[in-house]
mmCIF file of the N, C-alpha and C atoms, coordinates in Angstrom:
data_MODEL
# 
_entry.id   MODEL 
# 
loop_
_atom_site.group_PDB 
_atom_site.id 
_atom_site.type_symbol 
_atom_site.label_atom_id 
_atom_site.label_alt_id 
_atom_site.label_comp_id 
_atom_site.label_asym_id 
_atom_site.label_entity_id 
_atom_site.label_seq_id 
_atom_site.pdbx_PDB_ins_code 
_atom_site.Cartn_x 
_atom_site.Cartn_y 
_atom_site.Cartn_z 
_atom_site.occupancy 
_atom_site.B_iso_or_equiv 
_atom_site.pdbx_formal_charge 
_atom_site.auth_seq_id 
_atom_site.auth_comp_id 
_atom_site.auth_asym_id 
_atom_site.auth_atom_id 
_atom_site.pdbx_PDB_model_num 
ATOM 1   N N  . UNK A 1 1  ? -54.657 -31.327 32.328 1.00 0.00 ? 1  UNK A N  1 
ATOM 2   C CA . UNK A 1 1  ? -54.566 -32.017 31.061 1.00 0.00 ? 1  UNK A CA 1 
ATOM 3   C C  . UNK A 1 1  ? -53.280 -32.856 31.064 1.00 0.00 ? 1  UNK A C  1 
ATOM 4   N N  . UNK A 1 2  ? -53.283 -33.747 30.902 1.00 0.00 ? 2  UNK A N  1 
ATOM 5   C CA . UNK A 1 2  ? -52.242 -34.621 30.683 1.00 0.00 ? 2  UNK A CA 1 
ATOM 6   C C  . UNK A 1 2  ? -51.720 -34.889 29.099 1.00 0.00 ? 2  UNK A C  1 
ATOM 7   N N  . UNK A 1 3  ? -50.295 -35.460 29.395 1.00 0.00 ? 3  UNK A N  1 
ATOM 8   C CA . UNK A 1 3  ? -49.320 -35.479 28.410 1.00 0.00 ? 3  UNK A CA 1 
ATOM 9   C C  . UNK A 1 3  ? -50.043 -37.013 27.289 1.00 0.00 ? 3  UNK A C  1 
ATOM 10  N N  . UNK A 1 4  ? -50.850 -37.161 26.929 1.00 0.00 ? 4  UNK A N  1 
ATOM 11  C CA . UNK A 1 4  ? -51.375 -38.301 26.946 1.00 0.00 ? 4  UNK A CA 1 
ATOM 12  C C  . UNK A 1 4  ? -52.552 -37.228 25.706 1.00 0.00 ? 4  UNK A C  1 
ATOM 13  N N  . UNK A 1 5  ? -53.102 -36.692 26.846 1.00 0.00 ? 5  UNK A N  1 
ATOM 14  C CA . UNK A 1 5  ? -54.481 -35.609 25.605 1.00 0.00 ? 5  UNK A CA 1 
ATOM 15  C C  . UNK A 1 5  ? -53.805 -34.947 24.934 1.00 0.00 ? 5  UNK A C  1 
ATOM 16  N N  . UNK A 1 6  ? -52.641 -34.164 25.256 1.00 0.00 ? 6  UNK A N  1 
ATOM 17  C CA . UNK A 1 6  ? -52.252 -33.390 24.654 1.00 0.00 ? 6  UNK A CA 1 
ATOM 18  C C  . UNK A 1 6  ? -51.463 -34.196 23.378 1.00 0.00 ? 6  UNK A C  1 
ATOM 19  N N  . UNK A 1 7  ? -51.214 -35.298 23.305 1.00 0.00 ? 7  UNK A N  1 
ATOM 20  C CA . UNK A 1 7  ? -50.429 -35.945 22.162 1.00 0.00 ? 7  UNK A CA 1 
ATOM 21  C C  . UNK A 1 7  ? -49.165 -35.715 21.984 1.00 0.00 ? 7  UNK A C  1 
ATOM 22  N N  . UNK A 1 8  ? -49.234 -35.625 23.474 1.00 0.00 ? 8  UNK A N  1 
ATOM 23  C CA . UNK A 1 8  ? -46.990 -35.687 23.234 1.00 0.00 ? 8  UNK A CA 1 
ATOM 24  C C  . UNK A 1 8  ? -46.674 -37.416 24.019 1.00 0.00 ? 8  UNK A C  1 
ATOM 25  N N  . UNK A 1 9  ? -47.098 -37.972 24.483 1.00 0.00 ? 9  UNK A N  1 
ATOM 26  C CA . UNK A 1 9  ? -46.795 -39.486 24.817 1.00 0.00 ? 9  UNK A CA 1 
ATOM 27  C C  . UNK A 1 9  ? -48.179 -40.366 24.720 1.00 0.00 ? 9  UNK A C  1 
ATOM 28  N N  . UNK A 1 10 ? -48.039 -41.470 24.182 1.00 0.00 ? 10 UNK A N  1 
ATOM 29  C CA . UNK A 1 10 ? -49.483 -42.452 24.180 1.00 0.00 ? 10 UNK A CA 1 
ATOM 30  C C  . UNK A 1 10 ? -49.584 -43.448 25.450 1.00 0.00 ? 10 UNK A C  1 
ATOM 31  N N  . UNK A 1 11 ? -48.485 -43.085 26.794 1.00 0.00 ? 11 UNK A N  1 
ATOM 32  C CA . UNK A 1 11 ? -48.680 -43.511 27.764 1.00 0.00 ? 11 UNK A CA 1 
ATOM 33  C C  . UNK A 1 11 ? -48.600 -45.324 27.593 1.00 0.00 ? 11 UNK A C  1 
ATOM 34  N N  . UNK A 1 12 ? -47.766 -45.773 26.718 1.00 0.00 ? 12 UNK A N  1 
ATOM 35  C CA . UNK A 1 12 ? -47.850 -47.417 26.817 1.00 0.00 ? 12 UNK A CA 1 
ATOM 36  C C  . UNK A 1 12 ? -46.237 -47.716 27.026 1.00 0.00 ? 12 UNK A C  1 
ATOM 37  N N  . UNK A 1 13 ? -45.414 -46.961 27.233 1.00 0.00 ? 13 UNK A N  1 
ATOM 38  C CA . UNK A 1 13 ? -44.257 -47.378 28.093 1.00 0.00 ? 13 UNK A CA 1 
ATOM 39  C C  . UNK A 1 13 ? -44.005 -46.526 29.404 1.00 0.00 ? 13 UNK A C  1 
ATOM 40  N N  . UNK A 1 14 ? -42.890 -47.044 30.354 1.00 0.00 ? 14 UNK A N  1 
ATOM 41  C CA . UNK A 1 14 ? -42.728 -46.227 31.216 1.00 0.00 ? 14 UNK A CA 1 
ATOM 42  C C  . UNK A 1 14 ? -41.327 -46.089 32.307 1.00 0.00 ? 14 UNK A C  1 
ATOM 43  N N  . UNK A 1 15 ? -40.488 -45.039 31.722 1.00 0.00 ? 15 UNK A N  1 
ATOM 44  C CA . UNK A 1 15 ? -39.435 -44.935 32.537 1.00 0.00 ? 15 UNK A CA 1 
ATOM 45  C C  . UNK A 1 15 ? -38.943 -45.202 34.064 1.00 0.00 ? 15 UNK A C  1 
ATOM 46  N N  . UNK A 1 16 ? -38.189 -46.073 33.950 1.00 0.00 ? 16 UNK A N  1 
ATOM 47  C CA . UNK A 1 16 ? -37.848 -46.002 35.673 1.00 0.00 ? 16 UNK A CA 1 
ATOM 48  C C  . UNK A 1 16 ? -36.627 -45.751 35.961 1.00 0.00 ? 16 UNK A C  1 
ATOM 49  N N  . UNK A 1 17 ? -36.238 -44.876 37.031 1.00 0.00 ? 17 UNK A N  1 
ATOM 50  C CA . UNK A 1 17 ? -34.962 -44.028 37.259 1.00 0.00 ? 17 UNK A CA 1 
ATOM 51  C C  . UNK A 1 17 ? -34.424 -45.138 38.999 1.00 0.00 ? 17 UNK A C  1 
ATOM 52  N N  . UNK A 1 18 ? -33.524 -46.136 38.311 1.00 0.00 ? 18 UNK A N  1 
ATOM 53  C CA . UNK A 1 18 ? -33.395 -47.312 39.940 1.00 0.00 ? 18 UNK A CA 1 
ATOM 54  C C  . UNK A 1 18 ? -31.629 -47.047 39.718 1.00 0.00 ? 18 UNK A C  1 
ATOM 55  N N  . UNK A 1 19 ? -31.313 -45.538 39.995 1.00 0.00 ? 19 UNK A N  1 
ATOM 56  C CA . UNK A 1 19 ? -30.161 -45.423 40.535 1.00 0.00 ? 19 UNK A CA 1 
ATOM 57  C C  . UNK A 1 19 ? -29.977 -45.492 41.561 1.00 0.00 ? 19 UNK A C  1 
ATOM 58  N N  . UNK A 1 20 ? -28.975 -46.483 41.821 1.00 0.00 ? 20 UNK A N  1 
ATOM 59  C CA . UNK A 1 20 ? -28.650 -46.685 43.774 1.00 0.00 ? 20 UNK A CA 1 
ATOM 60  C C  . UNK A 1 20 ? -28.076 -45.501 44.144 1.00 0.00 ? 20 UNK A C  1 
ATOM 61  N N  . UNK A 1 21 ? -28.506 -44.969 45.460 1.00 0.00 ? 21 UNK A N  1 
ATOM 62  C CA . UNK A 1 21 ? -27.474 -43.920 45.331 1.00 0.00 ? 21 UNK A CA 1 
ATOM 63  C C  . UNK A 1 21 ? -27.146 -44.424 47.226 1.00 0.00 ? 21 UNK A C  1 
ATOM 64  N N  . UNK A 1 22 ? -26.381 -43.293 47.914 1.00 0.00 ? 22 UNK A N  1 
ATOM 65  C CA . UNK A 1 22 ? -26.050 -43.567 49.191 1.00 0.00 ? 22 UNK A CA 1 
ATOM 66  C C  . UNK A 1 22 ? -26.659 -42.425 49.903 1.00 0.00 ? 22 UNK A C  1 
ATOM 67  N N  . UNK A 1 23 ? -27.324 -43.459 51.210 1.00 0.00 ? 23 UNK A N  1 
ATOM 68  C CA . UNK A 1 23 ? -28.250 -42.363 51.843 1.00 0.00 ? 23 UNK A CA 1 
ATOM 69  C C  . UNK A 1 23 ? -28.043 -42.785 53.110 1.00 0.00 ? 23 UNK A C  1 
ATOM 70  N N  . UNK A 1 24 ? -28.433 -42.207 54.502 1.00 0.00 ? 24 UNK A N  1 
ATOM 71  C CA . UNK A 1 24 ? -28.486 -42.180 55.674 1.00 0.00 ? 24 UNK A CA 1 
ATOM 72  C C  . UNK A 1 24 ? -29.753 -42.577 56.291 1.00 0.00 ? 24 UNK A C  1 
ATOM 73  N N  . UNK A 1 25 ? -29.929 -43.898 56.361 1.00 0.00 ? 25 UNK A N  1 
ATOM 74  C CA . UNK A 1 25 ? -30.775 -44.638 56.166 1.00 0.00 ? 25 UNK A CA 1 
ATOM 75  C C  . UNK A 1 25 ? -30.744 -45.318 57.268 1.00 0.00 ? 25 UNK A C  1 
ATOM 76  N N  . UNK A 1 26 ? -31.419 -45.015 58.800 1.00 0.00 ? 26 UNK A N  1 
ATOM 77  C CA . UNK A 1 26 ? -31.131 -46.152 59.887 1.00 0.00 ? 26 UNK A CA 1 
ATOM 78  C C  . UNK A 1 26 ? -31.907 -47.473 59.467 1.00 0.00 ? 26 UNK A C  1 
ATOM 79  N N  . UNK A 1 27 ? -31.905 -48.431 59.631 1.00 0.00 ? 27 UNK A N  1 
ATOM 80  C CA . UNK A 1 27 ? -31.635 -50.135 59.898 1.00 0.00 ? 27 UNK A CA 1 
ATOM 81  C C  . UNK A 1 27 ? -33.358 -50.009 60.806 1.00 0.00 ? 27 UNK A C  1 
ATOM 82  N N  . UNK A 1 28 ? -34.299 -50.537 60.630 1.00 0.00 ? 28 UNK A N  1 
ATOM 83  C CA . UNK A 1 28 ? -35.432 -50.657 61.472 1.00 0.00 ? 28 UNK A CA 1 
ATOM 84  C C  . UNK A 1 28 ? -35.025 -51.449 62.326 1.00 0.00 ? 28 UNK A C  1 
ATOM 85  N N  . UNK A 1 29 ? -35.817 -51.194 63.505 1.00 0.00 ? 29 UNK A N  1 
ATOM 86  C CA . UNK A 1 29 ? -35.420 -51.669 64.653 1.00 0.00 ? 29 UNK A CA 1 
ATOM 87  C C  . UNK A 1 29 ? -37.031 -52.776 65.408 1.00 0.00 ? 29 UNK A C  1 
ATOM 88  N N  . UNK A 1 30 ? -36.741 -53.222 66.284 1.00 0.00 ? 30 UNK A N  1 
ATOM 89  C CA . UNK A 1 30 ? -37.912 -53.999 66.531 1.00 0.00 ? 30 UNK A CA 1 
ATOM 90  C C  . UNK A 1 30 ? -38.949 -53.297 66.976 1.00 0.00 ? 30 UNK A C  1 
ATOM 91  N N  . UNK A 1 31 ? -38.903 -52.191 67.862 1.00 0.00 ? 31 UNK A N  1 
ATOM 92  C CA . UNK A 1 31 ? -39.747 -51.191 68.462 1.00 0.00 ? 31 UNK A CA 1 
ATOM 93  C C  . UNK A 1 31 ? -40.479 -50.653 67.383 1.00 0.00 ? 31 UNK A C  1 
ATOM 94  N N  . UNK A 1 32 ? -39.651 -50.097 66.281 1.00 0.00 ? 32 UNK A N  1 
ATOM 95  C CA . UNK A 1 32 ? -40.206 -48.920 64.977 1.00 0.00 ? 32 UNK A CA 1 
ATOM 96  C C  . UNK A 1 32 ? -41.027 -50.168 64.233 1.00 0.00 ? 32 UNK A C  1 
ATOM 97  N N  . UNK A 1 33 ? -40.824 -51.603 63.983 1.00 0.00 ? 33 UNK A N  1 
ATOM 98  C CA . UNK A 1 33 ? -41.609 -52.828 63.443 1.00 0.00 ? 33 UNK A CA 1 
ATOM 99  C C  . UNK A 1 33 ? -43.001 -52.793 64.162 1.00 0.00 ? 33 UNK A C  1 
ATOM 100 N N  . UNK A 1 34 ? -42.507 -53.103 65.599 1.00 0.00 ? 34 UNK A N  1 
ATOM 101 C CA . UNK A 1 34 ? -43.977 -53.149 66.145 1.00 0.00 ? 34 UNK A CA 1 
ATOM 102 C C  . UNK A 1 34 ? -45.174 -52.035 65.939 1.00 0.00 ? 34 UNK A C  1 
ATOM 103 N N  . UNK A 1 35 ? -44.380 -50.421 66.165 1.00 0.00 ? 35 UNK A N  1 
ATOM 104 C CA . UNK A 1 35 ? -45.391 -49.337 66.075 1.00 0.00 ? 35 UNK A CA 1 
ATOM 105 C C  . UNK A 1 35 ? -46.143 -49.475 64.763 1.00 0.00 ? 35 UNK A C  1 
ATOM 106 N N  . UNK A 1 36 ? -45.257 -49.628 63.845 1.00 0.00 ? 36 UNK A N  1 
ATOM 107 C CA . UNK A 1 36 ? -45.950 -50.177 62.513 1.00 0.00 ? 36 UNK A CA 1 
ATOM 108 C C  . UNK A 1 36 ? -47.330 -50.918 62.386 1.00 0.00 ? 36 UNK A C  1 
ATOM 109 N N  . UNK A 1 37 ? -46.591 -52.000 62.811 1.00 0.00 ? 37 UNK A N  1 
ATOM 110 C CA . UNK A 1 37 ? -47.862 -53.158 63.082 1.00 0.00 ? 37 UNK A CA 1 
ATOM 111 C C  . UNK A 1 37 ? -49.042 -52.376 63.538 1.00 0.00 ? 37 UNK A C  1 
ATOM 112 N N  . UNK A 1 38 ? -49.058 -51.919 65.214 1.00 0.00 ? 38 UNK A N  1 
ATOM 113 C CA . UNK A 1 38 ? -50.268 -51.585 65.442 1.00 0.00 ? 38 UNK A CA 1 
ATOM 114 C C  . UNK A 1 38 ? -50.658 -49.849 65.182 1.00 0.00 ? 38 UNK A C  1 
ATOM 115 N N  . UNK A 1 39 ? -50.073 -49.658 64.234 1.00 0.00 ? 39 UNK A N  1 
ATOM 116 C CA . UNK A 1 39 ? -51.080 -48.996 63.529 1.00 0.00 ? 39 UNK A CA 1 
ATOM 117 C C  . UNK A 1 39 ? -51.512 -49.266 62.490 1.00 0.00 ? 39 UNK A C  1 
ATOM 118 N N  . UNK A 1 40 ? -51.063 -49.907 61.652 1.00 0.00 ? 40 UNK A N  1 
ATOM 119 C CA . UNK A 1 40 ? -51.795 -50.627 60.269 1.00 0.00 ? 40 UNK A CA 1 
ATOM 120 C C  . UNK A 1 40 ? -53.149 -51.386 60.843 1.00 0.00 ? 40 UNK A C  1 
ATOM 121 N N  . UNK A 1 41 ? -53.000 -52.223 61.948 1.00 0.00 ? 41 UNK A N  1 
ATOM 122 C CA . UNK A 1 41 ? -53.822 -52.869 62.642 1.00 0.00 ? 41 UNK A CA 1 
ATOM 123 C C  . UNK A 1 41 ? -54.892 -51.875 63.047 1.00 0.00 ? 41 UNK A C  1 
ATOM 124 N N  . UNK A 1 42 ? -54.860 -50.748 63.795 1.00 0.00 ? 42 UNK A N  1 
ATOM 125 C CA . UNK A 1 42 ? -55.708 -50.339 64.089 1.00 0.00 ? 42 UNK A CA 1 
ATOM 126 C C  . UNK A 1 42 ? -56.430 -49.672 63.213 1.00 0.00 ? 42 UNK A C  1 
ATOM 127 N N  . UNK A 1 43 ? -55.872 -49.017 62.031 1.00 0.00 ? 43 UNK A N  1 
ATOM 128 C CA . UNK A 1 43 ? -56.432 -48.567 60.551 1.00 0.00 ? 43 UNK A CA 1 
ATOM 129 C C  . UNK A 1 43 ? -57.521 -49.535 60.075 1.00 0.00 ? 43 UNK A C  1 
ATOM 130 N N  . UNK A 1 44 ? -56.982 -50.912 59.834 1.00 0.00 ? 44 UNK A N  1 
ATOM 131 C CA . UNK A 1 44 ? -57.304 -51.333 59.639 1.00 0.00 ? 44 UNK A CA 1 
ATOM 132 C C  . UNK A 1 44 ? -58.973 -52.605 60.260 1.00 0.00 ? 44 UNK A C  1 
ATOM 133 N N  . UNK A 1 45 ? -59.167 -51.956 61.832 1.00 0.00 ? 45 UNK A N  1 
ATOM 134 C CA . UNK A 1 45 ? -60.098 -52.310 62.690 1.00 0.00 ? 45 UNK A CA 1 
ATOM 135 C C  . UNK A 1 45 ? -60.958 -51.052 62.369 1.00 0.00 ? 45 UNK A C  1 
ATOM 136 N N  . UNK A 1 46 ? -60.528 -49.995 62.463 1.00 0.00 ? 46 UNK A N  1 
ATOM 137 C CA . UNK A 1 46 ? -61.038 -48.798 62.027 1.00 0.00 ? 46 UNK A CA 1 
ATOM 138 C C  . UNK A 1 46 ? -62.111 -48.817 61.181 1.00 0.00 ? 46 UNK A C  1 
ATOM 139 N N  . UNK A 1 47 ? -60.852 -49.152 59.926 1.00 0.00 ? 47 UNK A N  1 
ATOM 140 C CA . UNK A 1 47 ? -62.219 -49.464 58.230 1.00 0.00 ? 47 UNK A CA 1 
ATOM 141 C C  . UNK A 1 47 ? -62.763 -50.072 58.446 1.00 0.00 ? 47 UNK A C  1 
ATOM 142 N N  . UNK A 1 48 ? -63.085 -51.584 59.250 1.00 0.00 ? 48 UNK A N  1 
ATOM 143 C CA . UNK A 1 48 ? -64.076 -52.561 59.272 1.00 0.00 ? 48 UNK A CA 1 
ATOM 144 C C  . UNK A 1 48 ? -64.900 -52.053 59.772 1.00 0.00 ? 48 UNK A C  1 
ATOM 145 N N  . UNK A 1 49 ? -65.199 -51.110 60.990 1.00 0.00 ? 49 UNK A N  1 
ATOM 146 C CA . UNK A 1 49 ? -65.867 -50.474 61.639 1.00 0.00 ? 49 UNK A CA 1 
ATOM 147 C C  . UNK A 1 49 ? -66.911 -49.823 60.794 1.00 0.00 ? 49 UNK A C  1 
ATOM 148 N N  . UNK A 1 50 ? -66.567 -48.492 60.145 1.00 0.00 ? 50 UNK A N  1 
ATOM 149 C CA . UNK A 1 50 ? -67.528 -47.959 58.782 1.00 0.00 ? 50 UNK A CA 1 
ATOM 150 C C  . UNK A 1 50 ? -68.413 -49.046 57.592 1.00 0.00 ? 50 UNK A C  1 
ATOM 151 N N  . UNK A 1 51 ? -68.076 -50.586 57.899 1.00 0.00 ? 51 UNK A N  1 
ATOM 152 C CA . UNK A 1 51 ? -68.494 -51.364 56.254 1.00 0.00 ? 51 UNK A CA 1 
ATOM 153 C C  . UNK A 1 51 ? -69.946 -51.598 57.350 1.00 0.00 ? 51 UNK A C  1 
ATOM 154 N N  . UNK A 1 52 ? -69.781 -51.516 58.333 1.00 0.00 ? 52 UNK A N  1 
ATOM 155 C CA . UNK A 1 52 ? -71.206 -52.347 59.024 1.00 0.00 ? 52 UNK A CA 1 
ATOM 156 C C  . UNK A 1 52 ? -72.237 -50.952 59.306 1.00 0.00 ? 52 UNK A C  1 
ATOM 157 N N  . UNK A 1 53 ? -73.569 -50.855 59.505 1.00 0.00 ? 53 UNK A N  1 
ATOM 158 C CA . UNK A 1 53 ? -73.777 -49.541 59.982 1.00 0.00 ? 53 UNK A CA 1 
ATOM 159 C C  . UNK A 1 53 ? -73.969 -49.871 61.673 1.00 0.00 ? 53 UNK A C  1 
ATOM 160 N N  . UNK A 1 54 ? -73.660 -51.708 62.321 1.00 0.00 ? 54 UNK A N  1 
ATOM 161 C CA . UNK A 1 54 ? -73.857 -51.349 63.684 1.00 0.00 ? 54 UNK A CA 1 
ATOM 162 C C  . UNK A 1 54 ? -72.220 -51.784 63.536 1.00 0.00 ? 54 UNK A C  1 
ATOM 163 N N  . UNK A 1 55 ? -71.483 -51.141 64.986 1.00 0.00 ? 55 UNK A N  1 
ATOM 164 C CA . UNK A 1 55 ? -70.228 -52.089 65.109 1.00 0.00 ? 55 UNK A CA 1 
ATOM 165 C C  . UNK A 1 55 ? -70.205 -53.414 65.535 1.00 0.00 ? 55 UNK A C  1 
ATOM 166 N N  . UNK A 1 56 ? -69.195 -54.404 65.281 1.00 0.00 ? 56 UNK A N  1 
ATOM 167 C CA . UNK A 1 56 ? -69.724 -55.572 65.431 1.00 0.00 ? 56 UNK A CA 1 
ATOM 168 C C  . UNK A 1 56 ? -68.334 -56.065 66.555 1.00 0.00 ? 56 UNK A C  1 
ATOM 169 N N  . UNK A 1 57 ? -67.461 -54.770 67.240 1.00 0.00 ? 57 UNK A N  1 
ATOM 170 C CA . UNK A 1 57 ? -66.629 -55.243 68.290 1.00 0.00 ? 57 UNK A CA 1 
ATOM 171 C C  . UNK A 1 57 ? -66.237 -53.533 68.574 1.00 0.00 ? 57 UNK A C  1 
ATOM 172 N N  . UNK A 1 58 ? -65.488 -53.634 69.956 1.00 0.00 ? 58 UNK A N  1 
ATOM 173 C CA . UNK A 1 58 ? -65.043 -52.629 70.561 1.00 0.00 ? 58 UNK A CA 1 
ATOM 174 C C  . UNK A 1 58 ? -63.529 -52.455 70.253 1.00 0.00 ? 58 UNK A C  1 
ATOM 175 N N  . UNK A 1 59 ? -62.686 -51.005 70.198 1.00 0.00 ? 59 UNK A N  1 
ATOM 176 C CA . UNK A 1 59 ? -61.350 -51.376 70.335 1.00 0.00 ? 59 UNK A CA 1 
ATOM 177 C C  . UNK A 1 59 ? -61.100 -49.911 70.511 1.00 0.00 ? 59 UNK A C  1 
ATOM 178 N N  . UNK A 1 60 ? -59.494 -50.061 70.966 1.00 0.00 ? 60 UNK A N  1 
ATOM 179 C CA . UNK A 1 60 ? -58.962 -48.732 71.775 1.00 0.00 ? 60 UNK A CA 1 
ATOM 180 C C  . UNK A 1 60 ? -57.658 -48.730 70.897 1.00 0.00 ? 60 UNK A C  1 
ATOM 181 N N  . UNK A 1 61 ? -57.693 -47.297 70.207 1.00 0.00 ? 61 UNK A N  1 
ATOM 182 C CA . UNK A 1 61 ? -56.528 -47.269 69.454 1.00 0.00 ? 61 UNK A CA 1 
ATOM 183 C C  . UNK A 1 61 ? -55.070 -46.653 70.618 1.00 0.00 ? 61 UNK A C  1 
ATOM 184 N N  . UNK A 1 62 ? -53.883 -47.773 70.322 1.00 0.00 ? 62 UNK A N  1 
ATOM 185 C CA . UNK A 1 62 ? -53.156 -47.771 70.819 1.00 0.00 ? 62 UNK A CA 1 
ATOM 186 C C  . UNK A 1 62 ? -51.551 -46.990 70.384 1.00 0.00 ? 62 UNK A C  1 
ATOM 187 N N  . UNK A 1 63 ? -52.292 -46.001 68.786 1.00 0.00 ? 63 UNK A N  1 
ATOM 188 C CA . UNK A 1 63 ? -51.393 -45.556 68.365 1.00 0.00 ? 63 UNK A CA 1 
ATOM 189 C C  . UNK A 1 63 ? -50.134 -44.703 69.322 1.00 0.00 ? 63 UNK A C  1 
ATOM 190 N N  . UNK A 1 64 ? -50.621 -43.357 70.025 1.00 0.00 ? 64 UNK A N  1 
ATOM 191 C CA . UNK A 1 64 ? -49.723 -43.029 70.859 1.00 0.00 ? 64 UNK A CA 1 
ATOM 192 C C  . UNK A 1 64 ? -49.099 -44.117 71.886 1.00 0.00 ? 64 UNK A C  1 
ATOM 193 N N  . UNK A 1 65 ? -50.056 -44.597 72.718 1.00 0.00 ? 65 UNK A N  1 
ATOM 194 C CA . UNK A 1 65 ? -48.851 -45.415 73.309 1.00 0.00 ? 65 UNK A CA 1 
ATOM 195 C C  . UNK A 1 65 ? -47.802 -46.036 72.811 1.00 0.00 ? 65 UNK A C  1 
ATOM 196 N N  . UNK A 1 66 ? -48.088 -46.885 71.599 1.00 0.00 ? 66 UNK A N  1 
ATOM 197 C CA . UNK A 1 66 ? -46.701 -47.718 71.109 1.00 0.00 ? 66 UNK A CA 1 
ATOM 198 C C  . UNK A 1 66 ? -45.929 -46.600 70.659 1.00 0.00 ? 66 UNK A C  1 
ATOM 199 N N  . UNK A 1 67 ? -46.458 -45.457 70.064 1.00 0.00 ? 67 UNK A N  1 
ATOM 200 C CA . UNK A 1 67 ? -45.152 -44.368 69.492 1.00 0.00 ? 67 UNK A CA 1 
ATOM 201 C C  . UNK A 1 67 ? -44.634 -44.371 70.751 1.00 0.00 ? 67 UNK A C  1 
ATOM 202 N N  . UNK A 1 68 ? -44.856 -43.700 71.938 1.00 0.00 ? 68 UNK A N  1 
ATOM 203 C CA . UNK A 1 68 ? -43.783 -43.065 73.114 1.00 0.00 ? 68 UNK A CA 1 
ATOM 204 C C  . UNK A 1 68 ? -43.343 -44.387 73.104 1.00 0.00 ? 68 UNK A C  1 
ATOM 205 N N  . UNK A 1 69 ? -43.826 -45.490 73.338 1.00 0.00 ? 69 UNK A N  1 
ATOM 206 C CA . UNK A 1 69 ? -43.099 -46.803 74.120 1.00 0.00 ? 69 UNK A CA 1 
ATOM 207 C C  . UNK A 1 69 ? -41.816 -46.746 72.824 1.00 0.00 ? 69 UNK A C  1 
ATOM 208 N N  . UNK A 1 70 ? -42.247 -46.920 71.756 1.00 0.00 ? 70 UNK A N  1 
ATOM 209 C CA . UNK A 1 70 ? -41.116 -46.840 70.822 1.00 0.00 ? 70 UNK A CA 1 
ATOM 210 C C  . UNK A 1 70 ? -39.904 -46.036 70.303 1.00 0.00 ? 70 UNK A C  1 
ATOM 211 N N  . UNK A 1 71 ? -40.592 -45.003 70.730 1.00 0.00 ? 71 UNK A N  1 
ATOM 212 C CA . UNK A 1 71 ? -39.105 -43.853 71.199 1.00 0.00 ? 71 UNK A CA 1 
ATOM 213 C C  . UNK A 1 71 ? -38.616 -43.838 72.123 1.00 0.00 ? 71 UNK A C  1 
ATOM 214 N N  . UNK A 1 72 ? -38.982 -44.257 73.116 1.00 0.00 ? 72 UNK A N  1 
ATOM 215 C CA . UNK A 1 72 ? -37.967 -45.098 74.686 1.00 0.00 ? 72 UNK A CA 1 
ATOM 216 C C  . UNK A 1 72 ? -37.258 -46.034 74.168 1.00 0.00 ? 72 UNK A C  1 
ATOM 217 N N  . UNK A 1 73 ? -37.536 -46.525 73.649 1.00 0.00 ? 73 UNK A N  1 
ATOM 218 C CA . UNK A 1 73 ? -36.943 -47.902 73.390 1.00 0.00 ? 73 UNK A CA 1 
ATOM 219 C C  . UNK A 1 73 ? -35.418 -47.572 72.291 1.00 0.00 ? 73 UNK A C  1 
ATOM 220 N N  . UNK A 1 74 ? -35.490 -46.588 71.316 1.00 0.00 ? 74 UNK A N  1 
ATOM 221 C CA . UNK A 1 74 ? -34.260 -45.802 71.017 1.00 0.00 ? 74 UNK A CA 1 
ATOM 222 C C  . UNK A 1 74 ? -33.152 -45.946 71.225 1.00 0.00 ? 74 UNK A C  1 
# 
C-alpha cells in the first residue's frame, strides 16, 4: 500500500536530496568505456533477436572477452 492510498501524501510534488558529497570515485577509463559499449550493444542485438519469431542475423556475444581484455588493460 502506498503513501498515496493511505492519504498521508497526494504524490504531486517530489523531494530531491543533490547533496554533493566526496567519494572515491575512479575517472572511467577507455577500456571500462568500451566494455560498456559492447555490452549495451550486445543486449541490445539480443532484444532484436526475440521481436522476430525467425532471426534475421547471427552474433557472438563478446561480453567476457572485452571484460578480461579490460581488466588487462588496468
Amino acid at each position: 500500500m502506498t503513501a498515496k492510498d493511505q492519504g498521508i501524501e497526494k504524490g504531486r510534488t517530489v523531494a530531491i536530496d543533490s547533496t554533493v558529497t566526496e567519494s572515491d570515485i575512479k575517472p572511467p577509463c577507455d577500456s571500462d568505456l568500451l566494455a560498456c559499449s559492447v555490452k549495451e550493444i550486445c543486449r541490445l542485438l539480443e532484444r532484436r533477436q526475440t521481436l522476430t519469431a525467425m532471426p534475421l542475423y547471427e552474433y557472438t556475444h563478446h561480453n567476457r572477452a572485452v571484460k578480461d581484455a579490460a581488466r588487462k588493460c588496468i
